[in-house]
C-alpha positions in Angstrom: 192.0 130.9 128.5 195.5 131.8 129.1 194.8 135.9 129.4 193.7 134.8 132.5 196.4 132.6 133.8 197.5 135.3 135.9 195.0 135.8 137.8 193.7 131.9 138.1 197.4 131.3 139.8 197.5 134.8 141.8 196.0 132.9 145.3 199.0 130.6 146.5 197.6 130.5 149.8 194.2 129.3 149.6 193.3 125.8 150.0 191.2 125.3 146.7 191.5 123.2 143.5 192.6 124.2 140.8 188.8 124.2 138.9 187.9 126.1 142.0 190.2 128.7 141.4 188.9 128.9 137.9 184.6 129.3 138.6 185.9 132.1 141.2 188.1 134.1 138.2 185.1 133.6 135.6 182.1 134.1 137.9 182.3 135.8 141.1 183.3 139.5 139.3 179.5 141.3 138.0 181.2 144.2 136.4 183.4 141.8 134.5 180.5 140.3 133.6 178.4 142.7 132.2 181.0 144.0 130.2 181.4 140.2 128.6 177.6 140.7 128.4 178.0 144.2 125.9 180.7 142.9 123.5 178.8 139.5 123.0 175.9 141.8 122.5 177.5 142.9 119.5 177.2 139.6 117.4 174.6 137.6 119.6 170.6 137.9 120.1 167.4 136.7 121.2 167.8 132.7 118.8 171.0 133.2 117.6 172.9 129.6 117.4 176.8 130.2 119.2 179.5 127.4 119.2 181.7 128.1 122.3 185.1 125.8 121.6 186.7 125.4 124.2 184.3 126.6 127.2 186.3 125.7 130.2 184.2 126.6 133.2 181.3 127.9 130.6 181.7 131.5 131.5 180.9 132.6 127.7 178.5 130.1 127.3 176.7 132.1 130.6 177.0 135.5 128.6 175.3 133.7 125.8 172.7 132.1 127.2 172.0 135.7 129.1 171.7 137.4 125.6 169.3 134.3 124.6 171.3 132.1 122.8 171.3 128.2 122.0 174.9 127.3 122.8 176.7 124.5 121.4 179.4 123.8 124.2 182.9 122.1 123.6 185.2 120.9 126.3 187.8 118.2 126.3 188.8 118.1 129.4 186.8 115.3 132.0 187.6 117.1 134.8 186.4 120.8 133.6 183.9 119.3 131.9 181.9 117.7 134.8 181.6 121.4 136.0 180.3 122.6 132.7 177.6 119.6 132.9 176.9 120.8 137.0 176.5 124.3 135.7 174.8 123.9 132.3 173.6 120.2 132.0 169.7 121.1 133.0 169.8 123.4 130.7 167.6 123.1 127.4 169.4 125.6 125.5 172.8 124.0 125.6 174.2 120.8 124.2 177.5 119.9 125.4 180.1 117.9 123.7 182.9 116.8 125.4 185.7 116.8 122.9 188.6 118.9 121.2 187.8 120.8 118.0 190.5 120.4 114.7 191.0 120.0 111.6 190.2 116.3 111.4 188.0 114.0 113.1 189.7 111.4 115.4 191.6 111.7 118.5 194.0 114.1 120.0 196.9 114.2 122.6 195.9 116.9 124.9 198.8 118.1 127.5 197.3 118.9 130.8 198.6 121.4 133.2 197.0 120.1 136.5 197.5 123.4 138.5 196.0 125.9 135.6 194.0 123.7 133.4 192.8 126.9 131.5 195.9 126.3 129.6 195.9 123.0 129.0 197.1 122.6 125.1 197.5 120.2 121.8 199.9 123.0 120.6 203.5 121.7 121.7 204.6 125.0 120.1 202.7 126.9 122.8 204.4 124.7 124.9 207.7 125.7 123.5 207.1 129.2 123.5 206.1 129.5 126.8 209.3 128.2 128.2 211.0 131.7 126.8 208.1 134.1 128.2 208.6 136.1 131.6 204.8 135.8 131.6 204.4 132.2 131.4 207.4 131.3 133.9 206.4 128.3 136.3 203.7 127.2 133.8 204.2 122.7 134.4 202.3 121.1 131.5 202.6 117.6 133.8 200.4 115.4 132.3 199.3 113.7 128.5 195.0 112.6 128.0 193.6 111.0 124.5 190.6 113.1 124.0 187.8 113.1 121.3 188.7 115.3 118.3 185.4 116.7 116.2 185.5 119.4 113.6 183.8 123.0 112.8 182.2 121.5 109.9 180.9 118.3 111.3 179.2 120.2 114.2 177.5 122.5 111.5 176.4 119.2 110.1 175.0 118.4 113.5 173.8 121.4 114.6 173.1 124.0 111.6 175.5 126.8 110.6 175.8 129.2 113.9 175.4 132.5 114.0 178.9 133.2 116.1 181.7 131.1 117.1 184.2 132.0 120.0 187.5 129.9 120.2 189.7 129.5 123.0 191.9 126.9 122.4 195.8 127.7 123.5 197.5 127.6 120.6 195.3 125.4 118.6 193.2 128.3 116.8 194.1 127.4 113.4 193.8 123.7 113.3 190.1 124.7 114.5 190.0 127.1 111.5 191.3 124.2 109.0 188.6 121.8 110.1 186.0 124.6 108.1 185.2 124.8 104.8 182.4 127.5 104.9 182.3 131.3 105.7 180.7 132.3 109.4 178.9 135.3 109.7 181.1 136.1 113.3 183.7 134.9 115.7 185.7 135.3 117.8 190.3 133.5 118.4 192.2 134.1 121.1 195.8 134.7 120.5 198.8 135.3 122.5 201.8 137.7 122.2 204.2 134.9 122.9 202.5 133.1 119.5 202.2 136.1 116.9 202.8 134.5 114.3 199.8 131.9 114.9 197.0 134.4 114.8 198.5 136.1 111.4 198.0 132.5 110.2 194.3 132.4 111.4 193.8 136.2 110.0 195.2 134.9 106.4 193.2 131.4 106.8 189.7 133.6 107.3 190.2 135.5 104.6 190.4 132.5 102.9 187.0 132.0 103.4 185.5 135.0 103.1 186.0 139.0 103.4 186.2 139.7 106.9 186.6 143.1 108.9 188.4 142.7 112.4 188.8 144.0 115.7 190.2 143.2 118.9 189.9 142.7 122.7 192.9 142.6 125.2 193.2 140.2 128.0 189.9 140.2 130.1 188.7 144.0 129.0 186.3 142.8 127.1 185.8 145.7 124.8 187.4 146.6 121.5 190.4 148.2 121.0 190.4 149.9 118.2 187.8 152.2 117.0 186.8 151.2 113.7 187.3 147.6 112.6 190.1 146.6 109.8 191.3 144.5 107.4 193.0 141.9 108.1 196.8 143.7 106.9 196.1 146.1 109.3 195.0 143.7 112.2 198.3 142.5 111.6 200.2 145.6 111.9 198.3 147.0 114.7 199.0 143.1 116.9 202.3 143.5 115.6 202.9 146.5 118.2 201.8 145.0 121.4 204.0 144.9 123.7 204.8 141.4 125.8 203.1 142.8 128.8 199.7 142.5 126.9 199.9 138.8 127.0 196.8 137.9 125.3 193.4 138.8 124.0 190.6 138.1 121.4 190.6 139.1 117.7 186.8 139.4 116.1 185.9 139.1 112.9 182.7 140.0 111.1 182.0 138.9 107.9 181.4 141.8 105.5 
């Protein structure tokens, strides 16, 4: 979740690891919270199935258990995901996988940052483009892990087509989108301003698929930014205007 890097490196001075710094961002602000609790709202109810690819620490798959969701959780990671299993393992309404979503099934070379492991990435270009961005300056991607690799449309096969599907995976948003053949009714992609150019490519691949109408959410606001949803030319346009300091954010699509 790297609209949140920021924040997950702003305490220095405190004596916590690095997954510690991350349950604090995620869970310890309510008003935060609730507003996560309103947008998700939007697309999740009372039995709606939600994929949640790449859950970190599981604060999304909170929000949609909350709203009454069964959640189909997705982490690579070993370390973060031994806090997803402490937090969510009892829980009857989530199934956690730990593995990487993409367009294939197999394995995948996952670089680690140790310090900020919301960022860890498969995408070397993120990699690459992070080394030009003001906002990504000190940013060590220090370590390499063989992780699991499953795809969209061999967890539908598991699990049933879901009703939303939110996908946070730093810079690897569109091999997720290539590993599914079928239309969803909702979900949600983060991009990032340093990686345009990678969220166009998700934009064209969904409508691909199906005719979608987007919208937007910057960094950890959690609520729309525009006030009627678009096409996906327009989505384009309007992205295309950010400025670096906006960093990051979510695009949502709802199929029409």
């Amino acid at each position: 979740m790297s609209k949140s890097s920021a924040q997950v490196m702003s305490r220095p001075g405190r004596k916590q690891t690095a997954i510690g710094r991350s349950l604090d961002v995620y869970y310890r602000d309510k008003a935060r919270t609730a507003q996560m609790d309103a947008l998700n709202a939007a697309f999740v109810r009372k039995g709606s199935l939600v994929f949640d690819i790449g859950a970190h620490v599981g604060d999304r798959t909170g929000s949609f258990l909350r709203l009454g969701a069964d959640v189909v959780a997705l982490e690579p990671q070993p370390s973060v995901f031994r806090a997803l299993r402490l937090i969510y393992g009892r829980s009857e309404r989530v199934m956690l996988h730990q593995a990487a979503v993409g367009a294939r099934e197999g394995d995948l070379r996952l670089q680690v940052n140790s310090a900020n492991p919301t960022i860890s990435t498969a995408s070397s270009e993120l990699i690459a483009a992070a080394r030009t961005a003001e906002e990504w300056q000190g940013q060590v991607w220090d370590d390499t892990i063989e992780v699991p690799m499953t795809t969209l449309d061999a967890l539908i096969d598991r699990h049933g087509l879901p009703d939303f599907v939110k996908i946070d995976v730093e810079g690897y948003e569109l091999e997720v989108l290539n590993g599914l053949s079928t239309s969803l009714p909702a979900l949600s992609f983060e991009f990032t301003i340093i990686q345009r150019d990678l969220a166009y490519a998700c934009l064209s691949r969904l409508d691909t698929l199906a005719t979608y109408q987007f919208n937007f959410s910057l960094g950890e606001e959690h609520c729309m930014a525009l006030p009627d949803w678009v096409d996906g030319e327009e989505l384009k346009a309007d992205l295309a205007r950010l400025p670096m300091s906006a960093n990051s954010g979510d695009v949502f699509a709802r199929r029409t």
